[in-house]
C-alpha positions as CSV (number, residue, x, y, z in Angstrom):
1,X,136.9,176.6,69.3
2,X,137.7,177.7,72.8
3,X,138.2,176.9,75.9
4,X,139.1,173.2,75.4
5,X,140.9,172.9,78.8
6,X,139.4,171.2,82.1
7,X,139.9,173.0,85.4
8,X,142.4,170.1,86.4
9,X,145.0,172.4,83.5
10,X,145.0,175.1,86.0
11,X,147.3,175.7,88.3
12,X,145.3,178.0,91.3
13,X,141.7,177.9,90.0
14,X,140.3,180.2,92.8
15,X,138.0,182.5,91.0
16,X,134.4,180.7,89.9
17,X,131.4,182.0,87.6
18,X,128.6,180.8,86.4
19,X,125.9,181.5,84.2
20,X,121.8,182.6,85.8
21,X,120.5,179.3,85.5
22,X,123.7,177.5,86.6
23,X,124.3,175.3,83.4
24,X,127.8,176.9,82.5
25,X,130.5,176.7,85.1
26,X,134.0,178.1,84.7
27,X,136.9,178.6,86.8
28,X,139.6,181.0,86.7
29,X,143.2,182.1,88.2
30,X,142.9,185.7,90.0
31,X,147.0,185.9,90.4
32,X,147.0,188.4,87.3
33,X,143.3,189.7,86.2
34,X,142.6,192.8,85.2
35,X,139.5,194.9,85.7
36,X,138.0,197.2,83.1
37,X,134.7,198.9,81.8
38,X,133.4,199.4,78.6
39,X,131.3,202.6,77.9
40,X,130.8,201.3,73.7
41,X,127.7,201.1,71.6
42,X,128.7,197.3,70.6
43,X,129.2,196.5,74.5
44,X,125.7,198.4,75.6
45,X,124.1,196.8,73.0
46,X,125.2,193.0,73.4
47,X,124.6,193.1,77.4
48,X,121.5,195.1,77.2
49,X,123.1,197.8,79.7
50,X,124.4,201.1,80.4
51,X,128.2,200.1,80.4
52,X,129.9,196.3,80.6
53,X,132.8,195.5,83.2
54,X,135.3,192.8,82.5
55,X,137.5,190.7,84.4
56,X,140.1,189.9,81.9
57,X,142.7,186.8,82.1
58,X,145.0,184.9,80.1
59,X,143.6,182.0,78.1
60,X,145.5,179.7,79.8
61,X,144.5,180.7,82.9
62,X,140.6,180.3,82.8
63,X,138.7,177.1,81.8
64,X,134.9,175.5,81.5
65,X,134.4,173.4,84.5
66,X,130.3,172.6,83.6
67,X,128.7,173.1,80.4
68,X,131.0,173.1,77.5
69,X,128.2,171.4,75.5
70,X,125.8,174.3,76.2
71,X,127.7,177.2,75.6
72,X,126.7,178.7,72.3
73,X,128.7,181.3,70.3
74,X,128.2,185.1,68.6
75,X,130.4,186.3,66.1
76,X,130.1,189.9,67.0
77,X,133.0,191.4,65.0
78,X,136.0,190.4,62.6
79,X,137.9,190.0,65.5
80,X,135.5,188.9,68.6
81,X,133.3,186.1,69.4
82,X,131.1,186.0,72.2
83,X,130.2,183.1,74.5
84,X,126.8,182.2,76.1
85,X,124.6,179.6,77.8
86,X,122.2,178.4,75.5
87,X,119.8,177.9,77.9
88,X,119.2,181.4,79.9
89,X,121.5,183.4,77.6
90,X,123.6,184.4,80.5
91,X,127.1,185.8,78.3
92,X,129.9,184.6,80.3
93,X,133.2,185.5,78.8
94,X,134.6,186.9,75.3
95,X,137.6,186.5,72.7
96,X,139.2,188.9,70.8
97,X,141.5,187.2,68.6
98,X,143.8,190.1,68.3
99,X,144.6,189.3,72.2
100,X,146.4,186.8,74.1
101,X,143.4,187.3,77.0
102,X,140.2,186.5,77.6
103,X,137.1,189.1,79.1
104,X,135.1,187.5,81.6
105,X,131.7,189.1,82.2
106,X,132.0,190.6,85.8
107,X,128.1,190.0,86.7
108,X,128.6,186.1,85.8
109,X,131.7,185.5,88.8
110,X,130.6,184.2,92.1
111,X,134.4,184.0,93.6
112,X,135.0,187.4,95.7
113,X,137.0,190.1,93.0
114,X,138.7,193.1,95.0
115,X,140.2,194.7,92.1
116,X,137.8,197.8,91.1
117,X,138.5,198.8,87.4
118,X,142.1,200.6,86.5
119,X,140.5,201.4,83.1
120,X,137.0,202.8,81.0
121,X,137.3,202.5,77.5
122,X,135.4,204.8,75.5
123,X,134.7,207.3,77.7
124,X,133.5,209.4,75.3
125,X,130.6,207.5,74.7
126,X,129.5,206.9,77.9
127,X,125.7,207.9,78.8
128,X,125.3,211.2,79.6
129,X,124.1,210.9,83.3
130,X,126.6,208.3,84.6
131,X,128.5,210.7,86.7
132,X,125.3,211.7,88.2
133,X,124.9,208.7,89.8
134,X,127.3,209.5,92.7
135,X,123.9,211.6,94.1
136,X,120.7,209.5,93.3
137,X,119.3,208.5,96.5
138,X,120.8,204.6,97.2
139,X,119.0,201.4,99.0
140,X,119.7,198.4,100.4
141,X,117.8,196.2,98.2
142,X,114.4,195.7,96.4
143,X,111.6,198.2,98.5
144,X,114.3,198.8,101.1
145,X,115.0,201.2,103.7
146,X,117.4,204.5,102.0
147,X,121.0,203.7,102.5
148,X,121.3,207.8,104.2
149,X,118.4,206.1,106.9
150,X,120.3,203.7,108.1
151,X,123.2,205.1,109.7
């Protein structure tokens, strides 16, 4: 099973995630992450959304700081396992075995992430009206004023 490492194993923990309900904990090194979002049908499915974006990083360079105990597992494919709280069912990070990284969920980080995506896989299945997006009206929050109204 994996991670097995305490933060103390890392050299520059500055990126930190969590799950909702706080149970899980992890910390990660940001010096060589990677950004990326996923348009397929297994990644929609498992997150219960539209498309998935990742953070990924090297094993070695991420680790559980709270919550080991708690974290629960889902073997999604031959090759992937995914990791969750137990508790609020919050999925925090995945393996691939065929990979030498690991792929952070980017909703679960708290620590600031500048990097916007260099990559979408499967494009092609994307949903239809994602490019439209660019021209739905946008707010600041829940019952908020309209973004165009504020300026």
């Amino acid at each position: 099973s994996f991670p097995t490492r305490r933060s103390s194993d890392l050299e520059e923990k500055n990126g930190k995630g969590t799950c909702f309900c706080g149970a899980v904990n992890y910390a990660f090194t940001t010096a060589r992450l990677s950004s990326s979002v996923c348009h397929c049908g297994m990644c929609r499915k498992l997150h219960g959304s539209d498309y998935t974006t990742w953070v990924t990083v090297g094993k070695d360079d991420f680790s559980i700081e709270k919550g080991f105990d708690v974290i629960s597992e889902y073997q999604v494919s031959e090759n992937t396992i995914t990791y969750f709280c137990s508790y609020c069912g919050t999925k925090v990070y995945s393996i691939d075995k065929r990979y030498s990284n690991i792929g952070i969920l980017r909703g679960s980080i708290m620590s600031k992430i500048d990097e916007s995506p260099r990559r979408q896989w499967f494009w092609e299945k994307k949903v239809s009206w994602l490019e439209s997006l660019r021209n739905v009206k946008k707010f600041t929050g829940e019952n908020a004023k309209p973004v165009d109204e504020m300026i």
